[in-house]
DRENDOLO-492906 format. One record per residue (C-alpha): z, x, y; chain. Coordinates in Angstrom, 2 decimals. Each point is the difference from the previous one (the first is absolute). Last residue first. Layout:
BEGIN
       w       u       v c
       Z       X       Y A
...
END
This chain:
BEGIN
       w       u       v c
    3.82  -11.17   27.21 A
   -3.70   -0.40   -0.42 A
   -2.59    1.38   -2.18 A
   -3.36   -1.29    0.35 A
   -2.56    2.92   -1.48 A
    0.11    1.69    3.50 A
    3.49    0.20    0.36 A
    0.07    1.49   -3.30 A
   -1.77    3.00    0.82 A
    1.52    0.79    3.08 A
    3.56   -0.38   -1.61 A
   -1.56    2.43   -2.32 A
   -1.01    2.02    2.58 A
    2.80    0.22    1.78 A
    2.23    0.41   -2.53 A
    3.73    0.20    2.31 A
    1.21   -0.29   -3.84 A
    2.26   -2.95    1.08 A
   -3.21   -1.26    1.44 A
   -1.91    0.12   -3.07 A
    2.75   -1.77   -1.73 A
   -0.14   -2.72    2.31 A
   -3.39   -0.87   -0.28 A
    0.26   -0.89   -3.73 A
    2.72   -2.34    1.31 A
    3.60   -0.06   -0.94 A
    1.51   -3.97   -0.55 A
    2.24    1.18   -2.38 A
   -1.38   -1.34   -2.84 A
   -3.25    2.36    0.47 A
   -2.75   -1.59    3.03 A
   -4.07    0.44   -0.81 A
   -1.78   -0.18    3.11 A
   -2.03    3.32   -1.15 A
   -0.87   -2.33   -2.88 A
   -1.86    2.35   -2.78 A
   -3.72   -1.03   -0.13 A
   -2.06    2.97   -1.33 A
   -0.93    1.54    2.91 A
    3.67    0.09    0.73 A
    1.36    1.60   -2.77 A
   -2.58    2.97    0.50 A
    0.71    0.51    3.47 A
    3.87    0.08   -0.95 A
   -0.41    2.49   -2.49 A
   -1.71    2.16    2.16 A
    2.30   -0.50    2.58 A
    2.78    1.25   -2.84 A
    3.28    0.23    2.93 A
    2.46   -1.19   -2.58 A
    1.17   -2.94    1.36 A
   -3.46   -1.02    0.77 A
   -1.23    0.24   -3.48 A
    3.71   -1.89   -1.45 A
   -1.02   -2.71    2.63 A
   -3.02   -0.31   -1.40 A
    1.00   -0.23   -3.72 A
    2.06   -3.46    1.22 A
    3.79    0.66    0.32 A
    1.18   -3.90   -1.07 A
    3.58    1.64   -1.11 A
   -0.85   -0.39   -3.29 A
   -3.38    1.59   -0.12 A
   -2.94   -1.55    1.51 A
   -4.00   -0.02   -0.85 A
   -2.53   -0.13    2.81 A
   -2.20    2.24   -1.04 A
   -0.28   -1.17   -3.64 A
   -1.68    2.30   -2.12 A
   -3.50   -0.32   -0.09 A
   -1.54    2.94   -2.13 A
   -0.89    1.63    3.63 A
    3.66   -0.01    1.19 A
    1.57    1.44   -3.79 A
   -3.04    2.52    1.24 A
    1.22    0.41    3.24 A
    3.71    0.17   -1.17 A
   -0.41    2.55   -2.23 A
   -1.60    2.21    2.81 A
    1.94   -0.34    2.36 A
    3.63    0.56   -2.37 A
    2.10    0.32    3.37 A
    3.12   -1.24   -2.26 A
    0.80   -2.97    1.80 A
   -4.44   -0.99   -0.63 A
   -0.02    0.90   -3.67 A
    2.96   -2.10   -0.46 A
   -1.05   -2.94    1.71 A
   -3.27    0.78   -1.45 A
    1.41   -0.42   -3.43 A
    2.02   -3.62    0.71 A
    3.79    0.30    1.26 A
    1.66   -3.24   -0.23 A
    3.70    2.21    0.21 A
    0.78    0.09   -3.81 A
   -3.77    0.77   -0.89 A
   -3.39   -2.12    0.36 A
   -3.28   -0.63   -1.92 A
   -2.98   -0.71    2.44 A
   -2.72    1.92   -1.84 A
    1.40   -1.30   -3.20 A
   -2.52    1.54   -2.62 A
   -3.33   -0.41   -1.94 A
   -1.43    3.76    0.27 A
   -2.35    1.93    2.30 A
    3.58   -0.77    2.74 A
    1.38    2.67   -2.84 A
   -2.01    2.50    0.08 A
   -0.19    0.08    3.76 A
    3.87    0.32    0.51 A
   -0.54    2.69   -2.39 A
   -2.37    2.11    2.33 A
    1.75   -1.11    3.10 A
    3.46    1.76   -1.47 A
    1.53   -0.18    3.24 A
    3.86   -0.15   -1.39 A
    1.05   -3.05    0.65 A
   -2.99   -1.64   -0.02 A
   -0.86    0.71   -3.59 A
    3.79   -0.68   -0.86 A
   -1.26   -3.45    1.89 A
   -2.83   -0.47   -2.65 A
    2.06    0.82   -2.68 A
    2.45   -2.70    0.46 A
    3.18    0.13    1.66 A
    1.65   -3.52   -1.04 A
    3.50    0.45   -0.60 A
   -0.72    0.32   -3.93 A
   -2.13    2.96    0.16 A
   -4.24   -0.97    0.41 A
   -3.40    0.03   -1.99 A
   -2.27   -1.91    1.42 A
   -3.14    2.59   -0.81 A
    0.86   -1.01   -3.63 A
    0.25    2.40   -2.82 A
   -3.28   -0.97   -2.44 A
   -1.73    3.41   -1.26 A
   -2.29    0.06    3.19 A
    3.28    0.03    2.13 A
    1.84    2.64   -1.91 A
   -3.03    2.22    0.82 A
   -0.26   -0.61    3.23 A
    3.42    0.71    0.48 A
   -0.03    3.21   -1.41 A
   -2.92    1.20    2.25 A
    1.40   -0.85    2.77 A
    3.59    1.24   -0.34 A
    1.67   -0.29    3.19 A
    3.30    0.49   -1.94 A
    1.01   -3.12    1.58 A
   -2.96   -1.89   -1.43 A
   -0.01    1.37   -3.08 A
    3.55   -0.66   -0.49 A
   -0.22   -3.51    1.28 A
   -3.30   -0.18   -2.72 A
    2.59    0.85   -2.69 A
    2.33   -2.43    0.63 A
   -3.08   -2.36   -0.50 A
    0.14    1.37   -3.92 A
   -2.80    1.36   -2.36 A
   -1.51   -2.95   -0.76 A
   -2.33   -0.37   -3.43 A
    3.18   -2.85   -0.92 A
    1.69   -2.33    2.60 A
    2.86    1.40    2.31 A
    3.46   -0.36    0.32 A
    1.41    2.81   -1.74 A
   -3.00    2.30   -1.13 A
   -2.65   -0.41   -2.21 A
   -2.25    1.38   -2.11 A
   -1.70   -1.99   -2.29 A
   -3.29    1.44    0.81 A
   -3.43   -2.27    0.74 A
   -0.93    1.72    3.24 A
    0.22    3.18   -1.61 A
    2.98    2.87    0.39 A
    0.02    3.04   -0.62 A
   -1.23    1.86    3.09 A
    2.17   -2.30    1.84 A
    3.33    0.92   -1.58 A
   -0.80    3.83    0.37 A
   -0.12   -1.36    3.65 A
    2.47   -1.51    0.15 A
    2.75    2.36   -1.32 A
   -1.80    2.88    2.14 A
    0.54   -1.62    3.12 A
    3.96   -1.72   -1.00 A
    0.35    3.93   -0.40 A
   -1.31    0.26    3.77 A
    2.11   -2.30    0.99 A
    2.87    0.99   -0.96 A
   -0.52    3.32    1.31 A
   -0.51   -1.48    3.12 A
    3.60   -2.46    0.07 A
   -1.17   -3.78    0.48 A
   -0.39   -1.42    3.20 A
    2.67   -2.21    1.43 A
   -1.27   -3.53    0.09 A
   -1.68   -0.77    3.42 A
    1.61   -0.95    3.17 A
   -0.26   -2.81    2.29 A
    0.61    0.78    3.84 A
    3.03   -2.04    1.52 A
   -2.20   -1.81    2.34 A
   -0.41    1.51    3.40 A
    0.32   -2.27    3.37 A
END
């Protein structure tokens, strides 16, 4: 019934890091919105979108606020498709995941397996990153390639408080993956009672 879970890049060593840290910022501090620096890829007064991945894995708020106001984009992602917003989710950096959804960006953006950021935030027991990715209107009903809907990943991993939350905002508890699995049935595989309970009541069926 599990999809092959989708995994981030490998995060970079610490102490690399933290001297990538104290290269940007000296960077920042120097640099105007109408600079010529540039870096490969990217369009002058931009200190680079690889850098805002950095930021964002490092957890770096303060960083990555900066590099945002002086032009990196909030859609910044690695080449298989793990944007910044999902290393946000991956790692329950709420605070960042909020800086970024305050900026134009791909809410619904997906990796190698159709995972979207609260898909991630929600396998990864990430509550409170997924209520607000929730609460900025990411899709509740969204699939990844095996048609496992972001409610069955809640009820597969026991979050009832996840669930409750999906629900009031419209995820199908009738929803069916490509193998014919039910929302339903995952809560009963769990012996979830009151999950089952729960979605019983907002229409689920086997």
């Amino acid at each position: 019934m599990s999809s092959t879970p989708s995994t981030p890049p490998s995060p970079p060593d610490p102490d690399d890091v933290q001297n990538l840290f104290n290269i940007l910022e000296t960077r920042l501090a120097a640099l105007s919105p109408t600079s010529s620096a540039k870096e490969d890829g990217e369009t002058p007064g931009v200190i680079g979108n690889k850098s805002v991945l950095i930021a964002v894995i490092g957890g770096q708020t303060t960083l990555l606020d900066t590099l945002l106001k002086t032009g990196a984009s909030a859609d910044s992602h690695f080449d298989d498709g793990w944007s910044a917003l999902m290393l946000a989710a991956h790692n329950g950096h709420t605070k960042i995941a909020e800086l970024l959804l305050s900026k134009k960006i791909t809410l619904e953006a997906k990796g190698g397996n159709g995972w979207t950021a609260l898909t991630v935030a929600v396998f990864n027991g990430h509550t409170d990153t997924a209520e607000v990715l929730i609460n900025k209107g990411a899709d509740v009903n969204a699939t990844d390639n095996d048609g496992k809907t972001v409610l069955m990943w809640a009820v597969d991993k026991r979050n009832t408080q996840l669930v409750k939350a999906l629900l009031a905002k419209g995820a199908n508890p009738g929803a069916k993956n490509l193998r014919g699995s039910s929302v339903l049935s995952y809560a009963q595989r769990n012996n979830d009672l009151e999950v089952t309970a729960l979605l019983k009541k907002a229409g689920a069926r086997e």
